[in-house]
N, CA, C and O atoms as a Tinker XYZ file with bonds, in Angstrom:
   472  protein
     1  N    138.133000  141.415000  171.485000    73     2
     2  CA   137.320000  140.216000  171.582000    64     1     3
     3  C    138.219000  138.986000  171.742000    63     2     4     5
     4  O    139.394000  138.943000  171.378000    81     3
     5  N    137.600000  138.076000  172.276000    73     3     6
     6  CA   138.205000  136.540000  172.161000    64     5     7
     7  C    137.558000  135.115000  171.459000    63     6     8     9
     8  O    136.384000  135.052000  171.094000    81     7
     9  N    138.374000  134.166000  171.356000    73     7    10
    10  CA   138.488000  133.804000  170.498000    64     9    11
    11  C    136.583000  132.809000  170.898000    63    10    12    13
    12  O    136.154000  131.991000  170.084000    81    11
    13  N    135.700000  133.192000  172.363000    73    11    14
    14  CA   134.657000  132.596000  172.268000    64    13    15
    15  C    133.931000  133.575000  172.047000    63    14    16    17
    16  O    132.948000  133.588000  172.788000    81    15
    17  N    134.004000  134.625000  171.157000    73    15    18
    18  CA   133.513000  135.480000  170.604000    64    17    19
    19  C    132.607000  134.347000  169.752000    63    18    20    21
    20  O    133.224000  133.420000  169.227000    81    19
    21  N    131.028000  134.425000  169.601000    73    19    22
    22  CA   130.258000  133.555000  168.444000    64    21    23
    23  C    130.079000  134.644000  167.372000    63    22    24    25
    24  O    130.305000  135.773000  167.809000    81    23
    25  N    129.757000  134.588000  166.183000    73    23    26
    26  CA   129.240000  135.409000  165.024000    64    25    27
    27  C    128.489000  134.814000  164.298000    63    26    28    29
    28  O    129.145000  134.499000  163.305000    81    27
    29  N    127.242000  134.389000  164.188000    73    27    30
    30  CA   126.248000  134.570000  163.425000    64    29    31
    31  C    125.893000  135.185000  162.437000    63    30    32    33
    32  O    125.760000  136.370000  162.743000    81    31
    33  N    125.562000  134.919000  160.927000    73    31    34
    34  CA   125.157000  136.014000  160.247000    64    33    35
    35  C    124.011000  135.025000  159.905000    63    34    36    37
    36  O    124.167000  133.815000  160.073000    81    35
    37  N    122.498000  135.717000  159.274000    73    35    38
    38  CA   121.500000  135.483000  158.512000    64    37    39
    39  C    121.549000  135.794000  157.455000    63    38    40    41
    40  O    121.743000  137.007000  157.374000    81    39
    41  N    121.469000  135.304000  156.505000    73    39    42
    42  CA   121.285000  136.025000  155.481000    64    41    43
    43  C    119.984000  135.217000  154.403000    63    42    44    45
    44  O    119.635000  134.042000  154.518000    81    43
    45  N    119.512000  136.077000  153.527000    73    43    46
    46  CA   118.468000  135.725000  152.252000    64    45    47
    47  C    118.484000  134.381000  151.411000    63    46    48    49
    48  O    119.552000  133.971000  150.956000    81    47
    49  N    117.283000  133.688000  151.203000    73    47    50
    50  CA   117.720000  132.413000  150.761000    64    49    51
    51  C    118.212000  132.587000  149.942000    63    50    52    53
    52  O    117.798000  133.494000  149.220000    81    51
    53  N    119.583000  131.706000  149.483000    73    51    54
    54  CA   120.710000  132.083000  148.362000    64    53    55
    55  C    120.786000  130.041000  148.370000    63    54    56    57
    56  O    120.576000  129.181000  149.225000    81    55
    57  N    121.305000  130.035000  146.546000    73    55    58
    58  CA   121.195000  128.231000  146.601000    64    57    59
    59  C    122.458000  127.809000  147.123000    63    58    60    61
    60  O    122.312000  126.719000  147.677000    81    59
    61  N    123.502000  128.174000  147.171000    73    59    62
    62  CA   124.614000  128.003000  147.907000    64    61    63
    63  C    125.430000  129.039000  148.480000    63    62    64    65
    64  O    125.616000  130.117000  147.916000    81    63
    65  N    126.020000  128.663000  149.824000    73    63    66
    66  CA   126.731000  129.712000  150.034000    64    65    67
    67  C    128.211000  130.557000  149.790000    63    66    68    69
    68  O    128.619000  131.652000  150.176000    81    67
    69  N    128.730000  129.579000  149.035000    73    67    70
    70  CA   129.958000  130.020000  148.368000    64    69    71
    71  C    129.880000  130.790000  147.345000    63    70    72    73
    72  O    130.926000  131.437000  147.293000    81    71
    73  N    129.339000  131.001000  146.686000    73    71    74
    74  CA   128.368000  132.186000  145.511000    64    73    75
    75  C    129.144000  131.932000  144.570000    63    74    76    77
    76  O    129.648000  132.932000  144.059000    81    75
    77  N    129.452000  130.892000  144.117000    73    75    78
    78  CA   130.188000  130.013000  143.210000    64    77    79
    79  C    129.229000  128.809000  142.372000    63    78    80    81
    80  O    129.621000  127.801000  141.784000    81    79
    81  N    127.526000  129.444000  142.605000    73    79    82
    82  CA   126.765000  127.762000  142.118000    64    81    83
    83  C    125.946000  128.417000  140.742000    63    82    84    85
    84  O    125.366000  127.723000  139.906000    81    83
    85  N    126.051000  130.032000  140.712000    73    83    86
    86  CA   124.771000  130.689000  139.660000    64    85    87
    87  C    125.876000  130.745000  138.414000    63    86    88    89
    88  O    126.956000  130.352000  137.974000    81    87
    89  N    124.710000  131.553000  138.222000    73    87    90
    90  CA   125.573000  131.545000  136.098000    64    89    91
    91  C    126.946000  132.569000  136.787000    63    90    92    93
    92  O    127.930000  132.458000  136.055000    81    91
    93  N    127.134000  133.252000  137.669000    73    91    94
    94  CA   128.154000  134.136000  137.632000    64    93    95
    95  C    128.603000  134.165000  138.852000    63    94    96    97
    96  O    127.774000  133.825000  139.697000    81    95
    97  N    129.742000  134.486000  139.269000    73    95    98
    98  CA   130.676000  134.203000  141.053000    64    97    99
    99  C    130.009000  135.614000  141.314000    63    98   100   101
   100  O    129.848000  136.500000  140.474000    81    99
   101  N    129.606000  135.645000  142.823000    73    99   102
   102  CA   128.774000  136.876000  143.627000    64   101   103
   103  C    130.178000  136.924000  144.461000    63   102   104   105
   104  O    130.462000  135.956000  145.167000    81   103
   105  N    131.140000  138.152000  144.375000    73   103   106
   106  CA   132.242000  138.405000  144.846000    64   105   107
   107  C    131.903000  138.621000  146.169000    63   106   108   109
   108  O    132.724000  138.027000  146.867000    81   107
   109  N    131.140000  139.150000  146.787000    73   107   110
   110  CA   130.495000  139.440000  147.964000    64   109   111
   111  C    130.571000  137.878000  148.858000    63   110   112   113
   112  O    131.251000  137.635000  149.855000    81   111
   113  N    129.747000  137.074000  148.209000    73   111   114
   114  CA   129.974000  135.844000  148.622000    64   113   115
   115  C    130.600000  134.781000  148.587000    63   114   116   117
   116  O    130.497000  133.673000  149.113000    81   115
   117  N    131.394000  135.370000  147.758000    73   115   118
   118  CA   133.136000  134.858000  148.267000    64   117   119
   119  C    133.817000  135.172000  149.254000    63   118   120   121
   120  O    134.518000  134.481000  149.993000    81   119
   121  N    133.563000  136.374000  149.247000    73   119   122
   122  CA   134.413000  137.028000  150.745000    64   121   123
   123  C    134.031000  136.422000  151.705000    63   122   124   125
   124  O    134.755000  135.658000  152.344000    81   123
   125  N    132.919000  136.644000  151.948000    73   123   126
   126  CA   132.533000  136.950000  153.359000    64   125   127
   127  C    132.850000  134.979000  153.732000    63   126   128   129
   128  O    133.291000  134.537000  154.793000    81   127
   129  N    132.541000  134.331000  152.766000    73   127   130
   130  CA   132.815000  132.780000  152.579000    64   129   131
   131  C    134.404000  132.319000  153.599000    63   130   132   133
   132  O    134.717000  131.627000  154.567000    81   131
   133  N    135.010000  133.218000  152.618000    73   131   134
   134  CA   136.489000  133.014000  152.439000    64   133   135
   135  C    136.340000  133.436000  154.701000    63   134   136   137
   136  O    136.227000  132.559000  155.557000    81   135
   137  N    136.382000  134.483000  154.881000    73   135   138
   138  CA   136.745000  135.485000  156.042000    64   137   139
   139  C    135.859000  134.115000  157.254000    63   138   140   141
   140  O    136.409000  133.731000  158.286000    81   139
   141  N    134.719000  133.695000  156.871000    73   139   142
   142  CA   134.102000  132.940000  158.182000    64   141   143
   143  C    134.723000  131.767000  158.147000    63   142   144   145
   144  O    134.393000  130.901000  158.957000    81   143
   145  N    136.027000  131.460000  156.925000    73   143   146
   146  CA   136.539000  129.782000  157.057000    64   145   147
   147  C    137.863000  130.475000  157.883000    63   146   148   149
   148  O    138.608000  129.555000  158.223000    81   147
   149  N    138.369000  131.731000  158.293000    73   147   150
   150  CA   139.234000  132.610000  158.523000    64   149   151
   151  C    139.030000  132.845000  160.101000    63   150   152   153
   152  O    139.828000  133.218000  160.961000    81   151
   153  N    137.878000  132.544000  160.159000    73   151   154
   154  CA   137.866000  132.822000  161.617000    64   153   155
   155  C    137.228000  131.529000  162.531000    63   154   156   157
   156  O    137.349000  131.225000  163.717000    81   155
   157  N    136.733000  131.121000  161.765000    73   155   158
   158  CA   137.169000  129.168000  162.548000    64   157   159
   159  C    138.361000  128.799000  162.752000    63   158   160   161
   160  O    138.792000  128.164000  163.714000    81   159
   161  N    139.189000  129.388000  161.402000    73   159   162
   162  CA   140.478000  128.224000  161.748000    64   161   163
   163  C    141.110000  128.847000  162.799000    63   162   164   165
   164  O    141.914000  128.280000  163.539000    81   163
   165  N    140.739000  130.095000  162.893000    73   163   166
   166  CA   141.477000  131.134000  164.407000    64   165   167
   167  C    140.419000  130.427000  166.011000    63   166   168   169
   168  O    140.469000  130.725000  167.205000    81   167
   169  N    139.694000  129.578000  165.348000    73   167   170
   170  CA   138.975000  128.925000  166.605000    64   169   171
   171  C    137.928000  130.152000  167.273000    63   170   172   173
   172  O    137.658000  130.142000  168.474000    81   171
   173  N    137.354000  131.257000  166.282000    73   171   174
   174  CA   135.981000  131.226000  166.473000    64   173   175
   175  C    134.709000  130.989000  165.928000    63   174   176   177
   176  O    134.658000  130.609000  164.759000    81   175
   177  N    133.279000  131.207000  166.812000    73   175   178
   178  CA   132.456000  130.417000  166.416000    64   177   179
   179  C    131.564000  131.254000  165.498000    63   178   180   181
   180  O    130.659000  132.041000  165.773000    81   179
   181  N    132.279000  130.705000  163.870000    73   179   182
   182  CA   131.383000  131.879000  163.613000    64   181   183
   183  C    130.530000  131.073000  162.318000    63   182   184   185
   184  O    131.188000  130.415000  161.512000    81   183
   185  N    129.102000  131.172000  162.191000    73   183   186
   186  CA   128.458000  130.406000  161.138000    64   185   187
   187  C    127.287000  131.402000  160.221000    63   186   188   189
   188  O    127.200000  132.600000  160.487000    81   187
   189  N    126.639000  130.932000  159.410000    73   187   190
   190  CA   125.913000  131.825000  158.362000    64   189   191
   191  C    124.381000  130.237000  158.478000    63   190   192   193
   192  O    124.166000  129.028000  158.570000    81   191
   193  N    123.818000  131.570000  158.374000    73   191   194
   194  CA   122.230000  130.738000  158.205000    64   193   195
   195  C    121.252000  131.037000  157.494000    63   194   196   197
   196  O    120.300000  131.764000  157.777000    81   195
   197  N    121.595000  130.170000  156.030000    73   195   198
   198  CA   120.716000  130.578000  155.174000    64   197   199
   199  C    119.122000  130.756000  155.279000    63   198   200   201
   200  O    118.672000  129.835000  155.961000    81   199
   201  N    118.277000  131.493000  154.903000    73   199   202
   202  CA   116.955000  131.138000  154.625000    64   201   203
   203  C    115.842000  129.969000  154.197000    63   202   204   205
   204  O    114.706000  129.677000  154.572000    81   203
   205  N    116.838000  129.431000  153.152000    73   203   206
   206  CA   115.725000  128.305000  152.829000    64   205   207
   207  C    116.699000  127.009000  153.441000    63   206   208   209
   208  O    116.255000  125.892000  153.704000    81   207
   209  N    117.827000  127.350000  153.566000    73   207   210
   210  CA   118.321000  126.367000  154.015000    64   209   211
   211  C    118.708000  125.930000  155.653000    63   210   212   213
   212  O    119.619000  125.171000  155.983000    81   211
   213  N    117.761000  126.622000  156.551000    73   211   214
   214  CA   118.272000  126.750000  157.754000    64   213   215
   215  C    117.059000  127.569000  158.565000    63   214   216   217
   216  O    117.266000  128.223000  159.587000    81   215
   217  N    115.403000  127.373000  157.749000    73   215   218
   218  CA   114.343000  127.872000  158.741000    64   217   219
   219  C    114.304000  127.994000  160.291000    63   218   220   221
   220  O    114.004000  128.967000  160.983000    81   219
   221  N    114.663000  126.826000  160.620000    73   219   222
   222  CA   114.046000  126.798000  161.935000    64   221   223
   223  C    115.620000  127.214000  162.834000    63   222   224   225
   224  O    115.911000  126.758000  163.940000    81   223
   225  N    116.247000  127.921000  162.236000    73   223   226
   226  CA   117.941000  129.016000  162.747000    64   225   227
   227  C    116.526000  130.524000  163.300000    63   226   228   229
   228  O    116.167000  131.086000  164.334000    81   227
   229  N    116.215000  130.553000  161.914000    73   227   230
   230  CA   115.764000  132.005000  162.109000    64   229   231
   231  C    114.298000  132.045000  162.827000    63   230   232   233
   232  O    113.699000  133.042000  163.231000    81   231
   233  N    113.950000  130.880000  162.864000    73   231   234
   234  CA   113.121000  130.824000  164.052000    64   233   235
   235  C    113.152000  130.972000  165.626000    63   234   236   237
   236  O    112.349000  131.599000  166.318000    81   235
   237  N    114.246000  130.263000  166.028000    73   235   238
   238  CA   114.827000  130.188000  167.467000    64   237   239
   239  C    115.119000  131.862000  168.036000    63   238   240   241
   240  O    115.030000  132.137000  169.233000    81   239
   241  N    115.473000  132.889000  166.984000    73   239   242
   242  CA   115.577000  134.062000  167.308000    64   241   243
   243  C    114.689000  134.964000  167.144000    63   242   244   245
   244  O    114.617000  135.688000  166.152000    81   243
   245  N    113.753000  134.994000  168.356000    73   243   246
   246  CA   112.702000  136.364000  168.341000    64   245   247
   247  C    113.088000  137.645000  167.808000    63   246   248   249
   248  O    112.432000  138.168000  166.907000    81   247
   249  N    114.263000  138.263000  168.379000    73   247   250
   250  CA   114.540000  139.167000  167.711000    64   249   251
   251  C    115.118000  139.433000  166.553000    63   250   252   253
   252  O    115.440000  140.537000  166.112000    81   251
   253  N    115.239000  138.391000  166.076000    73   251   254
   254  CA   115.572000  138.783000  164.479000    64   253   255
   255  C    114.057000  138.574000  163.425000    63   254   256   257
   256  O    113.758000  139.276000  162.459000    81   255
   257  N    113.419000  137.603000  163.882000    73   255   258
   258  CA   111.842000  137.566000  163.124000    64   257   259
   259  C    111.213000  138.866000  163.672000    63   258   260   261
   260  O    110.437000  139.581000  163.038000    81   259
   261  N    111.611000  139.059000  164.820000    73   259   262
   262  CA   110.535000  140.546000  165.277000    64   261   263
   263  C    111.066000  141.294000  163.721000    63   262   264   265
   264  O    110.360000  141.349000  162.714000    81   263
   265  N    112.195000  141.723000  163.818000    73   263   266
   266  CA   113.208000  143.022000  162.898000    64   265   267
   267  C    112.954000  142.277000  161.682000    63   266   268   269
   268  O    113.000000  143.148000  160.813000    81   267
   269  N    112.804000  141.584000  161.327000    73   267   270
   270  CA   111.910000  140.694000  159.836000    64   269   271
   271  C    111.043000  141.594000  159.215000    63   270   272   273
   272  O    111.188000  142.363000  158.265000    81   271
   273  N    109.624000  141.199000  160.345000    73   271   274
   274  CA   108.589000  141.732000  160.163000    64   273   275
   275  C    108.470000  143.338000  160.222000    63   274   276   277
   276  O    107.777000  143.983000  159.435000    81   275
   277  N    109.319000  143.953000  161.371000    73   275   278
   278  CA   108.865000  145.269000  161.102000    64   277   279
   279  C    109.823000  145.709000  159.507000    63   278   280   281
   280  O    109.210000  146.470000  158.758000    81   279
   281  N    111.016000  145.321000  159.111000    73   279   282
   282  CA   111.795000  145.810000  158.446000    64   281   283
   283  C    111.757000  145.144000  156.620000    63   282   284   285
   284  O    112.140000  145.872000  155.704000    81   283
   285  N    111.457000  144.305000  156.467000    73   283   286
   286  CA   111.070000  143.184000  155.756000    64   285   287
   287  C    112.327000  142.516000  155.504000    63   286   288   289
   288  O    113.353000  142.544000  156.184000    81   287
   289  N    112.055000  141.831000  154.277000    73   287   290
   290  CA   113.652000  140.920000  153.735000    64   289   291
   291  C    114.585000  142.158000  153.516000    63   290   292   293
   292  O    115.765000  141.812000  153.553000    81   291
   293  N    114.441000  143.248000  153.338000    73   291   294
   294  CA   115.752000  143.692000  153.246000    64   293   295
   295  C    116.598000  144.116000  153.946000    63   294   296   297
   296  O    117.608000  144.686000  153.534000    81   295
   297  N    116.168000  143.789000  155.754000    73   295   298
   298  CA   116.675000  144.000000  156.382000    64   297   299
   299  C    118.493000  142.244000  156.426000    63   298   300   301
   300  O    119.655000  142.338000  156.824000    81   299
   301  N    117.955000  141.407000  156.000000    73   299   302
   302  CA   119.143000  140.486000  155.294000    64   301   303
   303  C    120.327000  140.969000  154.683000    63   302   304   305
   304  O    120.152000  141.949000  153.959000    81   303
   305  N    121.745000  140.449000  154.804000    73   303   306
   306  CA   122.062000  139.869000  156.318000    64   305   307
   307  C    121.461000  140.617000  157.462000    63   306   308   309
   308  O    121.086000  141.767000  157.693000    81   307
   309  N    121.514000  139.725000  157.941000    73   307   310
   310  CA   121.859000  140.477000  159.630000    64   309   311
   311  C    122.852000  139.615000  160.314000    63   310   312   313
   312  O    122.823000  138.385000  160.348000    81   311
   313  N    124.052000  140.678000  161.051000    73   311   314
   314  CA   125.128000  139.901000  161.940000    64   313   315
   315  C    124.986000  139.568000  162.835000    63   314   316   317
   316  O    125.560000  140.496000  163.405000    81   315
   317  N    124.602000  138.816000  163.783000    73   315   318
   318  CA   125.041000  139.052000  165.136000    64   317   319
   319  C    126.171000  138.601000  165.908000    63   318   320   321
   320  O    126.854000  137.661000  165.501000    81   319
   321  N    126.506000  139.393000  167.342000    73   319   322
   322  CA   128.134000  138.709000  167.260000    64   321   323
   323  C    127.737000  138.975000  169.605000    63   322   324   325
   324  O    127.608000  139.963000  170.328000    81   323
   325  N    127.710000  137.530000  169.831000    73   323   326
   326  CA   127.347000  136.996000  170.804000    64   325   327
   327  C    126.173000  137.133000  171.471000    63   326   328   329
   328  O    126.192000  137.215000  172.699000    81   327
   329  N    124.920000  137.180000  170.727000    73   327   330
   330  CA   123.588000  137.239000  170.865000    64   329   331
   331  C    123.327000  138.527000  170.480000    63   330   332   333
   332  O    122.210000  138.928000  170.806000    81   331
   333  N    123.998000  139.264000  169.908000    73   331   334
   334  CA   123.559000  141.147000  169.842000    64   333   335
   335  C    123.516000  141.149000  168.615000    63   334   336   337
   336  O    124.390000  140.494000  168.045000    81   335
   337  N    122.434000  141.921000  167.728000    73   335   338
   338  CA   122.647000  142.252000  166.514000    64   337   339
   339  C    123.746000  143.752000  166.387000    63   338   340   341
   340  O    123.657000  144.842000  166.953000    81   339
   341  N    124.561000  143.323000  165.587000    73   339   342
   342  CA   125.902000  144.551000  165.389000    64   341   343
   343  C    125.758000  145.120000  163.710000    63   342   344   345
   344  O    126.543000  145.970000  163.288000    81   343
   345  N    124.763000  144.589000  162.918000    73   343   346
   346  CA   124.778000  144.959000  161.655000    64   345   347
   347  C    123.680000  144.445000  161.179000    63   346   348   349
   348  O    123.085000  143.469000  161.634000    81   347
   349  N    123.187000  145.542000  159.606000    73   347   350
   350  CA   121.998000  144.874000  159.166000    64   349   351
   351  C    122.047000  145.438000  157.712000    63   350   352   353
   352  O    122.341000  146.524000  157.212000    81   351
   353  N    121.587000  144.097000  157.206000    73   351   354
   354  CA   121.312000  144.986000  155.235000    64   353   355
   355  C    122.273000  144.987000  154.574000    63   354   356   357
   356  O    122.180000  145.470000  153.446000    81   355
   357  N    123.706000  144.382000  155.086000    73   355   358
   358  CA   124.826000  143.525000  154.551000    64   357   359
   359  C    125.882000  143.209000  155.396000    63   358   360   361
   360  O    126.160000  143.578000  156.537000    81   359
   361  N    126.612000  142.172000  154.317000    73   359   362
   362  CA   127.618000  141.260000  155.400000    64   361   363
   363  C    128.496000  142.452000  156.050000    63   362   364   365
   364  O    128.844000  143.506000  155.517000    81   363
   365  N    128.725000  142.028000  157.223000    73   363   366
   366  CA   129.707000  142.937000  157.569000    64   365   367
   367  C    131.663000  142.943000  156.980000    63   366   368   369
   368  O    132.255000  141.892000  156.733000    81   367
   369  N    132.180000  144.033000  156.895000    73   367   370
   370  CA   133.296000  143.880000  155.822000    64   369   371
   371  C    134.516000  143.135000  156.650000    63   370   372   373
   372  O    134.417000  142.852000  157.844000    81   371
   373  N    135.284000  142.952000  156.119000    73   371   374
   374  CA   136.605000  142.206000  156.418000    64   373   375
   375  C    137.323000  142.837000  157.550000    63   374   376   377
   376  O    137.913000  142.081000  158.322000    81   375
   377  N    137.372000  144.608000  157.842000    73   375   378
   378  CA   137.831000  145.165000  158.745000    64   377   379
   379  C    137.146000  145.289000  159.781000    63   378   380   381
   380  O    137.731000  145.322000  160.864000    81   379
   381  N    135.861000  145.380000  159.722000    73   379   382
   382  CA   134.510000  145.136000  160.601000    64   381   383
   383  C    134.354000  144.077000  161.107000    63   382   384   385
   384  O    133.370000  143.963000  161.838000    81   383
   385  N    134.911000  143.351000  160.991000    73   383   386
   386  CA   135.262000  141.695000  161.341000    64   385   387
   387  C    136.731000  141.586000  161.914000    63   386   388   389
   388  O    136.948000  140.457000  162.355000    81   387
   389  N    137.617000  142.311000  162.006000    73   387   390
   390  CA   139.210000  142.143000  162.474000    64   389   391
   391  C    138.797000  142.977000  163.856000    63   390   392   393
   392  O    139.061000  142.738000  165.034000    81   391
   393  N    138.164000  143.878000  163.333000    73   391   394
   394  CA   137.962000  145.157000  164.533000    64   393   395
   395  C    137.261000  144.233000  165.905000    63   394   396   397
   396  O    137.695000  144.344000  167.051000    81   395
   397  N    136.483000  143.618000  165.643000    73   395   398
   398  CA   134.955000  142.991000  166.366000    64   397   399
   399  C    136.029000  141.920000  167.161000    63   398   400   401
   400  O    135.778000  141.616000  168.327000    81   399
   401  N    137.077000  141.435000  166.567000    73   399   402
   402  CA   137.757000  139.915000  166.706000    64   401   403
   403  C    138.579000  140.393000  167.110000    63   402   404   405
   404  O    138.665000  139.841000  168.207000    81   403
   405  N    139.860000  141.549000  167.021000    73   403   406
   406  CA   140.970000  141.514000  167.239000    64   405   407
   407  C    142.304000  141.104000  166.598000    63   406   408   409
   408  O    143.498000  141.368000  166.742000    81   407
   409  N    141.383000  140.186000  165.678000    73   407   410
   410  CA   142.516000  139.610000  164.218000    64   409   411
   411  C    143.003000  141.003000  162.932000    63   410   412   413
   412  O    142.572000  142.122000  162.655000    81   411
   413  N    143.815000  140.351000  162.576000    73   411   414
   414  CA   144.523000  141.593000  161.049000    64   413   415
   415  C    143.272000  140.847000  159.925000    63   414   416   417
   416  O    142.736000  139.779000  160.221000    81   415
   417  N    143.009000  141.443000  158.908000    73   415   418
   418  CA   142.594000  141.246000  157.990000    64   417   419
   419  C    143.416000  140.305000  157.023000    63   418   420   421
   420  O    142.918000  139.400000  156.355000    81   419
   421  N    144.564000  140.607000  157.046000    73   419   422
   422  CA   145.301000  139.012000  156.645000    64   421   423
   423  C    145.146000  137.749000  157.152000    63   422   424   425
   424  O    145.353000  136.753000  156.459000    81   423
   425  N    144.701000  137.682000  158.621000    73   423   426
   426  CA   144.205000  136.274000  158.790000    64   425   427
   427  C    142.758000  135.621000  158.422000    63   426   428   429
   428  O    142.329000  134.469000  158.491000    81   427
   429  N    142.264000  136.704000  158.056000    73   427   430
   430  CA   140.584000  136.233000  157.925000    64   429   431
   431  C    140.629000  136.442000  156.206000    63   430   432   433
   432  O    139.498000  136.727000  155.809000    81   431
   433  N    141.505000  136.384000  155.236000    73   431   434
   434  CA   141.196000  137.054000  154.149000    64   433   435
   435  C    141.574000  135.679000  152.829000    63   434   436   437
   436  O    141.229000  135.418000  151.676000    81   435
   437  N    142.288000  135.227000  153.669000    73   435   438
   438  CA   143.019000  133.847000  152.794000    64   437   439
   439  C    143.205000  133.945000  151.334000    63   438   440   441
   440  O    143.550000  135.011000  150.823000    81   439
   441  N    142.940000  132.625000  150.474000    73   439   442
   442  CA   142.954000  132.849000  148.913000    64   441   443
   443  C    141.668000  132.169000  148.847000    63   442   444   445
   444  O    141.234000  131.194000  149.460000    81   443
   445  N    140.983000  133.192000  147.630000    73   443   446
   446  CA   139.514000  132.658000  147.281000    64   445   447
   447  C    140.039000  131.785000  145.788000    63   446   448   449
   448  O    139.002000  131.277000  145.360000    81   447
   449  N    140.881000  131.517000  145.106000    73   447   450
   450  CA   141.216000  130.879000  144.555000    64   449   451
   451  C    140.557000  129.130000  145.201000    63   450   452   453
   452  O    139.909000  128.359000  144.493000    81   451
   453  N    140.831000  128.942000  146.231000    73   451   454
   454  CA   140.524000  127.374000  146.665000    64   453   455
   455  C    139.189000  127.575000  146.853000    63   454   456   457
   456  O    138.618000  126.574000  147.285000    81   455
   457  N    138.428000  128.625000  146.657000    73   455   458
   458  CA   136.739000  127.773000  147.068000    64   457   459
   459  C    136.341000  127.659000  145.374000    63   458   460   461
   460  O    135.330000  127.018000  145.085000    81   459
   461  N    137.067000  128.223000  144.394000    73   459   462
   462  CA   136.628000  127.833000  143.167000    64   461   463
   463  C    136.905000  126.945000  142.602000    63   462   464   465
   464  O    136.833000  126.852000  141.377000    81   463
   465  N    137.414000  125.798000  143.624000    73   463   466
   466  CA   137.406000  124.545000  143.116000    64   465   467
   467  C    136.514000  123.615000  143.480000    63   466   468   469
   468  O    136.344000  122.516000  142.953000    81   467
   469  N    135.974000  124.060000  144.351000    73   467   470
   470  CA   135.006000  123.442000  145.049000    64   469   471
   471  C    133.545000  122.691000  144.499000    63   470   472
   472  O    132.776000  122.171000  145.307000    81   471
C-alpha cells in the first residue's frame, strides 16, 4: 500500500476516544489510539468515527448502515481501508495494519505513555 492509502474505522459510541476518560484505561483503546497517530505521522489518511460523536460519518456510508441493520451494533468496529470494508467486530491489530500499509509495527506502535497525559 501507499502512503494515500485512507483507513477509516467506525466504531460504538464510546465518551472518548483515547480510552483514558472511564473509571479504568480500555487497553484496546489505547492501541489502536496510539497506531492511527502512527500512521498520520507516516502521512496516511487514517481517522475513527465515533457513534455519538460523528452521526452523520455513519450516515454518508450506505454500506456500512446497510451491514448495521442486517448485523446489528455488534457488527462495531468496522474498518474500512479505501472505501472497502476489510474488517468487522474489532479494531483491526497492529500487524493487520503494517501488513495493509507496508509499515513495521514499530512505526505505528509508539509510546502510550504520552496519551496518559492527556
Amino acid at each position: 500500500m501507499s502512503e494515500n492509502c485512507e483507513i477509516k474505522i467506525y466504531e460504538k459510541a464510546l465518551c472518548c476516544e483515547s480510552g483514558v476518560c472511564g473509571p479504568s484505561v480500555d487497553p484496546e483503546l489505547l492501541r489502536i489510539t496510539t497506531v492511527i497517530r502512527g500512521l498520520n505521522k507516516k502521512g496516511f489518511g487514517a481517522r475513527r468515527y465515533n457513534l455519538s460523536m460523528h452521526p452523520m460519518e455513519f450516515a454518508k456510508n450506505p454500506g456500512l448502515t446497510e451491514l448495521m441493520k442486517e448485523k446489528g451494533m455488534s457488527v462495531l468496529p468496522v474498518t474500512l481501508m479505501n472505501g472497502k470494508i476489510v474488517k468487522t467486530g474489532e479494531y483491526p491489530s497492529t500487524e493487520e495494519l503494517s501488513t495493509w500499509t507496508g509499515l513495521q509495527t514499530e512505526e505505528l506502535e509508539g509510546s502510550n505513555d504520552k496519551l496518559l497525559t492527556l
